[in-house]
C-alpha positions in Angstrom: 71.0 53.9 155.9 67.8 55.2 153.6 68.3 52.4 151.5 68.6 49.3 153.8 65.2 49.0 154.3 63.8 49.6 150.8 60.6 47.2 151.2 59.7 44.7 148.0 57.1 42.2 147.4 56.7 39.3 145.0 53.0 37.6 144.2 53.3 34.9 142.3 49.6 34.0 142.1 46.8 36.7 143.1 43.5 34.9 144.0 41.3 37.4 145.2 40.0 40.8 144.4 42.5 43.7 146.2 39.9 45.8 148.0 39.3 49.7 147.8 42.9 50.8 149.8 45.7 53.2 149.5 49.4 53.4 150.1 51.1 56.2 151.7 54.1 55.2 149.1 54.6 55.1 145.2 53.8 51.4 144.7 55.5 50.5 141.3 54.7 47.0 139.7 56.0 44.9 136.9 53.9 42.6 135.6 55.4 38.9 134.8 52.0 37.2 134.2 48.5 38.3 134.0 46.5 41.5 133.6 46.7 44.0 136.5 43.4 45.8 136.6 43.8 48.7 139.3 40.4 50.7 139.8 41.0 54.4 140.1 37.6 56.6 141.0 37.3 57.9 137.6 39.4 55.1 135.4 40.1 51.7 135.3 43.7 51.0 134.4 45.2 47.8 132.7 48.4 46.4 133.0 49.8 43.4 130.7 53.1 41.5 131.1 55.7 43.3 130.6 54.4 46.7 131.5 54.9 48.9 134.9 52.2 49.9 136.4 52.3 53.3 139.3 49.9 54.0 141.9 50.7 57.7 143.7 50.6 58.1 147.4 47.6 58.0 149.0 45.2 57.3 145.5 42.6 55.1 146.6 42.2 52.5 144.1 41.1 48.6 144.1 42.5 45.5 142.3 39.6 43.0 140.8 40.7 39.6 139.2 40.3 40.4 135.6 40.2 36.6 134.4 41.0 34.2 137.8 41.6 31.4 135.3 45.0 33.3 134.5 48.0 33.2 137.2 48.6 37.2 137.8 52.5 37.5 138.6 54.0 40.7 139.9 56.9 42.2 141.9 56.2 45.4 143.1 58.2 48.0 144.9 57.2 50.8 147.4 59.3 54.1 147.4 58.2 56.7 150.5 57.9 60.4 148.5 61.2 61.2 150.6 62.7 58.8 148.9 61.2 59.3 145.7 62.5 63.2 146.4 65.9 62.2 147.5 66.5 60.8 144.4 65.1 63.0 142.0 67.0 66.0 143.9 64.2 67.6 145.7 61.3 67.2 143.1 58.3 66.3 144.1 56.4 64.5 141.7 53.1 62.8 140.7 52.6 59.8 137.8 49.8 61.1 135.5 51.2 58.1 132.8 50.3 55.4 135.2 51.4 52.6 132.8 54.6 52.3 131.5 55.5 50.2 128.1 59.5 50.3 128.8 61.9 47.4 127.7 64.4 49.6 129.3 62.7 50.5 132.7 61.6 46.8 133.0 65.5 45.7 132.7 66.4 48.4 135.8 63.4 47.1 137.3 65.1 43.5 137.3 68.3 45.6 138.4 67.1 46.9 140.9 65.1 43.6 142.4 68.7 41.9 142.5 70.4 44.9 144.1 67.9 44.7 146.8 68.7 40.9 147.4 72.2 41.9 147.7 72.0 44.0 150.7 74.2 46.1 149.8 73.6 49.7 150.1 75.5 51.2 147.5 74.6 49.0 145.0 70.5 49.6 146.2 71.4 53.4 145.8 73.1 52.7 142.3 70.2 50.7 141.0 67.7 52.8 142.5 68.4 56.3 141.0 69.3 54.7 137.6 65.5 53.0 137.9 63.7 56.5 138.9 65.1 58.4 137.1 64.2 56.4 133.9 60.8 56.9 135.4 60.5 60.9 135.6 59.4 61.3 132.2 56.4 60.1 132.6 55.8 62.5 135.8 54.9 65.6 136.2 55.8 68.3 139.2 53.2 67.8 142.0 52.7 71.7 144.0 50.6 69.7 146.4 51.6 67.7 149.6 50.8 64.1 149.8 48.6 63.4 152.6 45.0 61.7 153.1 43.0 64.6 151.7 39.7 63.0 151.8 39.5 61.9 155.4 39.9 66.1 156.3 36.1 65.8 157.7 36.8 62.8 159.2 40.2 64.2 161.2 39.2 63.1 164.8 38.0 59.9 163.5 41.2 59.4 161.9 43.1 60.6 164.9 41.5 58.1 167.1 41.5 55.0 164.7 45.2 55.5 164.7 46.0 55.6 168.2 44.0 53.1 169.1 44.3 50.5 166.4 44.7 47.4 168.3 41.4 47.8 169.6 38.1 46.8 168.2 35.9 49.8 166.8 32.1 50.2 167.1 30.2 52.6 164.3 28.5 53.9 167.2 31.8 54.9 168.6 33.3 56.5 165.5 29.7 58.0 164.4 29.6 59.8 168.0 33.3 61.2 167.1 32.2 62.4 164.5 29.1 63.8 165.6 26.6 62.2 163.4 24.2 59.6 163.5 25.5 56.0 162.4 23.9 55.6 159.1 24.9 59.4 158.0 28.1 58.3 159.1 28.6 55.5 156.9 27.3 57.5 153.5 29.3 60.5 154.4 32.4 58.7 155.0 32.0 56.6 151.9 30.9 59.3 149.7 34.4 61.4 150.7 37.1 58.2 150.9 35.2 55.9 148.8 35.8 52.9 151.6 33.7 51.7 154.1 34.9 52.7 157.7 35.4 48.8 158.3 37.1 48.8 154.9 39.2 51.6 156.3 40.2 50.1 159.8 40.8 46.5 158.0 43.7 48.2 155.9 45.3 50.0 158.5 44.8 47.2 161.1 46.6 44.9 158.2 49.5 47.6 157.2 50.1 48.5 160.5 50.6 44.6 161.9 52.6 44.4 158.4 55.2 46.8 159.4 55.8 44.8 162.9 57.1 41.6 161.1 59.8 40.2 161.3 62.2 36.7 161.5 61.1 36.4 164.8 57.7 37.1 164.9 54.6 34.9 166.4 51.9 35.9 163.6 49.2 34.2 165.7 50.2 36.5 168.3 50.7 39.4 166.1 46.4 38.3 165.0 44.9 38.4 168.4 47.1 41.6 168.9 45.2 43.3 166.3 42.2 41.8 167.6 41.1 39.6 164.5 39.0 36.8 165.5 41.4 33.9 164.9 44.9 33.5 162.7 42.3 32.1 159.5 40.7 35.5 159.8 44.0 37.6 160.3 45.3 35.7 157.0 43.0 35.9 154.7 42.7 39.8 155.4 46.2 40.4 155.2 46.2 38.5 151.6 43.5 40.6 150.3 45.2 43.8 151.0 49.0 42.6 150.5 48.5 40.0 148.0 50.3 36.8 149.9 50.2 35.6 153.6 51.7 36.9 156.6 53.3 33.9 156.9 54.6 34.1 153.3 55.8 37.7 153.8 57.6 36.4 156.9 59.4 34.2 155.2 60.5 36.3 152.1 62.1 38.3 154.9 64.1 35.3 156.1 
C-alpha cells in the first residue's frame, strides 16, 4: 500500500548542529520546543513552537543550534513528491511560505502522527490528504522536476558514489572522475552543491544505511558495512544528519 510505509521521526532533544544536507522528500516539521533555525543558501529561516516548518526536495540547507541551553523538540514527517502528487491530484508543487503559523494544520499534524501509529491504511490516507491539503495554500505550482540540479557537472561522480557507496572514497579517486585536479575539485564541487564531497558521501552513506533498518538489524554490522571506523563513529554521524541514534531510530520502529 503507498501509505504503509509513510516514514516519521520524533527528536526530542537536538544536540548538535544538522550539517549542510538535502532530502529527496518534503520534510515537514512541527516544532514542540525550541527554535528550528534551517539555513537555506540565501536565507536563514526560524521556526518557534507551534509553527511548521517545510524544506522542498532536494534544497540544501543546514540546521545550527540556535541557543543549546534550550531542548529543541520536533516531529517531522517526510512525503516523496509522488506522494505529495497523489494527493493533491497530480499537482506538483513547491513551498515558497516555508513557515507555517496554523492552529489548524498543527491539529492535522497531531492527526496525522496518531494515524500513522495506528497502522492503518485508511485512516493514514484520511489523515494524510486532510493534512496536505491544508498545506497547499501556502504552495505554489512547481514546472520544474525535482532532482539534484547542482551536482549536473558532477554526474559521473554522482553515478559512481552511488553505486559504490559501501566503499571508502579517495579525493584523488573522485577528482580523477571528474577530470580535475584534487584541490579544483573540492572548490568546484563546493561552489556548485554548497557541501564538501566528504560532506556529500557522509549523508548518503548515513541515509542510505538508514533506509536498511529494521527490527532485526545488527547496527554494528550495518557500521562496518558502510565502512565507518567503529559503531561510535557510525552514531554520532547518523545523529548529526537524522537527529537521534541508529539505535534510537531502531527502536521507534519496534
Amino acid at each position: 500500500m503507498l501509505f504503509d510505509n509513510l516514514e516519521y521521526l520524533s527528536v526530542e532533544n537536538q544536540t548538535t548542529d544538522f550539517p549542510k544536507h538535502f532530502h529527496e522528500t518534503f520534510c515537514i516539521s512541527l516544532i514542540h520546543n525550541g527554535i528550528e533555525q534551517i539555513d537555506f543558501e540565501n536565507q536563514s529561516l526560524f521556526s518557534e513552537k507551534g509553527s511548521i516548518s517545510i524544506t522542498n526536495p532536494f534544497e540544501i540547507h543546514s540546521n545550527p543550534l540556535t541557543d543549546k541551553n534550550i531542548c529543541l523538540k520536533f516531529d517531522t514527517i517526510y512525503l516523496s513528491n509522488d506522494m505529495m502528487k497523489y494527493l493533491l491530484n497530480g499537482q506538483n508543487v513547491k513551498f515558497i511560505n516555508r513557515k507555517i503559523n496554523s492552529e489548524k494544520a498543527n491539529q492535522l499534524f497531531m492527526e496525522l502522527i496518531y494515524a500513522i501509529n495506528t497502522k492503518n491504511p485508511k485512516t493514514v490516507e484520511f489523515s494524510l490528504k486532510k493534512f496536505v491539503h491544508s498545506l497547499k495554500i501556502y504552495s505554489q505550482k512547481n514546472t520544474e522536476k525535482y532532482c539534484e540540479q547542482n551536482l549536473y557537472d558532477f554526474k559521473d561522480v554522482s553515478n559512481y558514489i552511488e553505486q559504490n557507496i559501501c566503499e571508502k572514497f579517495c579525493l584523488d579517486e573522485l577528482s580523477k572522475i571528474a577530470n580535475i585536479n584534487k584541490y579544483g575539485f573540492v572548490k568546484k564541487f563546493k561552489a556548485s552543491t554548497g557541501m564538501t564531497p566528504i560532506n556529500y558521501i557522509l549523508m548518503k552513506k548515513i541515509f542510505a544505511s538508514k533506509s536498511l533498518i529494521n527490527q532485526n538489524s545488527d547496527i554494528t554490522e550495518l557500521a562496518y558495512q558502510y565502512n565507518f571506523c567503529d559503531l561510535a563513529h557510525f552514531s554520532k554521524t547518523f545523529k548529526q544528519y537524522i537527529g537521534i541514534s541508529p539505535k534510537k531510530f531502531q527502536s521507534n520502529l519496534i
